[in-house]
Every structure is written in structure tokens, then in C-alpha cells.
C-alpha positions in Angstrom: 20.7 -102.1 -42.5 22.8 -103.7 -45.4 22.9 -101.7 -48.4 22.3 -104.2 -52.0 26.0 -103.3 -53.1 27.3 -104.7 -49.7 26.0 -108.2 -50.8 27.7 -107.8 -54.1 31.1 -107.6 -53.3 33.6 -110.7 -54.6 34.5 -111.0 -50.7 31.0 -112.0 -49.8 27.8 -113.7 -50.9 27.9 -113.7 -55.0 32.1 -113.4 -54.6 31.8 -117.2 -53.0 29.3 -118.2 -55.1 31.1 -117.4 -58.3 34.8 -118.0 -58.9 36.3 -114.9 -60.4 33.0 -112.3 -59.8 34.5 -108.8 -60.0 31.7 -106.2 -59.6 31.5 -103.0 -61.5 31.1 -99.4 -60.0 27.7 -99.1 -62.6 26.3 -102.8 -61.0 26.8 -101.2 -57.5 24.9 -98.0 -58.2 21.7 -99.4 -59.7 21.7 -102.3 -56.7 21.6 -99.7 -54.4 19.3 -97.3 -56.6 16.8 -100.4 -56.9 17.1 -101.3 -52.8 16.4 -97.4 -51.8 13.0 -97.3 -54.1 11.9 -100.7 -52.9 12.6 -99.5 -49.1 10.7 -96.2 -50.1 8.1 -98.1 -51.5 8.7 -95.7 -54.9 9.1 -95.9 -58.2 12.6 -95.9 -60.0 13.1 -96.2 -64.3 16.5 -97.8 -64.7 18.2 -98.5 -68.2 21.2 -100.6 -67.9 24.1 -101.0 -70.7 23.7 -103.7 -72.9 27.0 -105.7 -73.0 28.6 -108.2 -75.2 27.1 -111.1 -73.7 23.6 -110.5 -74.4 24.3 -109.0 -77.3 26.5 -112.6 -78.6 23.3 -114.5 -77.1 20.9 -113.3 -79.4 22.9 -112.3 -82.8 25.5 -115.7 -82.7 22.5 -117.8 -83.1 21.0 -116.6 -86.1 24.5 -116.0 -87.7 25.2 -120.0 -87.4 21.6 -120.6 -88.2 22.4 -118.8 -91.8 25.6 -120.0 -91.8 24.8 -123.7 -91.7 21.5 -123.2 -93.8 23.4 -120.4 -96.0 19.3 -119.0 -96.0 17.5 -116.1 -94.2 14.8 -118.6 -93.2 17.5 -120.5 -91.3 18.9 -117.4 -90.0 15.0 -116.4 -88.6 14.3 -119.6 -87.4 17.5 -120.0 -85.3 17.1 -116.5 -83.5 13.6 -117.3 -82.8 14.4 -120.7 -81.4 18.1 -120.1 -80.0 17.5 -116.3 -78.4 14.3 -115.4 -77.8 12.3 -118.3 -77.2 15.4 -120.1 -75.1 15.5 -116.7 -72.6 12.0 -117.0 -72.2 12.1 -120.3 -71.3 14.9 -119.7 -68.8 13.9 -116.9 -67.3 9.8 -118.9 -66.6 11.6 -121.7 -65.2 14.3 -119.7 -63.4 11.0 -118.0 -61.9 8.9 -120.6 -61.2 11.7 -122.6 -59.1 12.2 -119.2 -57.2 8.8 -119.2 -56.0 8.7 -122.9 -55.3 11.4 -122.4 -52.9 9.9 -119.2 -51.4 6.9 -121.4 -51.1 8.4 -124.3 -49.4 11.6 -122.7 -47.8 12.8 -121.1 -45.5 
């Protein structure tokens, strides 16, 4: 049975999907702490770190936003628009295509 770290390894399925992938020891742990409750059929609370990436995706927006409208309005109206309401709408369509091809595929 293949362990979920084994799949995220830059030699094998998300290494030849993405050029560069390097994955870290904390990624590893709660992959294979996520696949042993699912296989278990338990219950497992993870928190993972936020890291700069997220943390650029919602704060850069509202920083140009009051940059460029030098208001807090501007500011408000970008991080709504730019960071929240784009991640929902990414992560609804990322979802709904997923279960269109679960539907349909194979």
C-alpha cells in the first residue's frame, strides 16, 4: 500500500508535474497523518504553517489597492475583491471541475 508522502516525492507524480517541486519534511508528515485517518476512517485536527505566499496573496492586494487609491476604502475594496473573494472563486471552480471529471472519468 503506498503511503501519501510516496506520491510526493520530486522523483515521482507532483516532481514530473512541477518543474523544481522540492517537498518538505512538515508536507510529508501531515500527507501521511491525513492518509492514516482516512484509512482508519478517524478523525485528525491538523494546523499547518502559514507561509509567505498566502500571506503575500491576501495583504499585497490591499496594500496596492491603498497605494493607487492612497484611501482605506481602496485598500478594503481590493482585499475583498483581490484575496478573499478571488480564493473563493478558485477554489469553487477548482472543485467543481474535480468532480466533473470524477463524474465523467476514469
Amino acid at each position: 500500500m503506498t503511503r501519501a508522502s510516496e506520491l510526493l516525492n520530486d522523483a515521482d507524480h507532483m516532481g514530473r508535474l512541477l518543474e523544481g517541486y522540492r517537498p518538505r519534511e512538515p508536507q510529508l508528515r501531515m500527507a501521511d497523518a491525513v492518509d492514516a485517518a482516512i484509512r482508519s476512517h478517524g478523525t485528525l485536527l491538523v494546523e499547518a504553517e502559514t507561509g509567505t505566499g498566502k500571506t503575500l496573496a491576501y495583504l499585497l492586494p490591499a496594500l496596492l489597492g491603498g497605494l493607487i487609491t492612497w484611501s482605506w476604502q481602496g485598500a478594503l475594496l481590493a482585499f475583498f475583491w483581490a484575496s478573499l473573494v478571488r480564493v473563493a472563486l478558485v477554489h469553487h471552480v477548482t472543485w467543481s471541475i474535480n468532480s466533473v471529471c470524477h463524474v465523467w472519468g476514469k
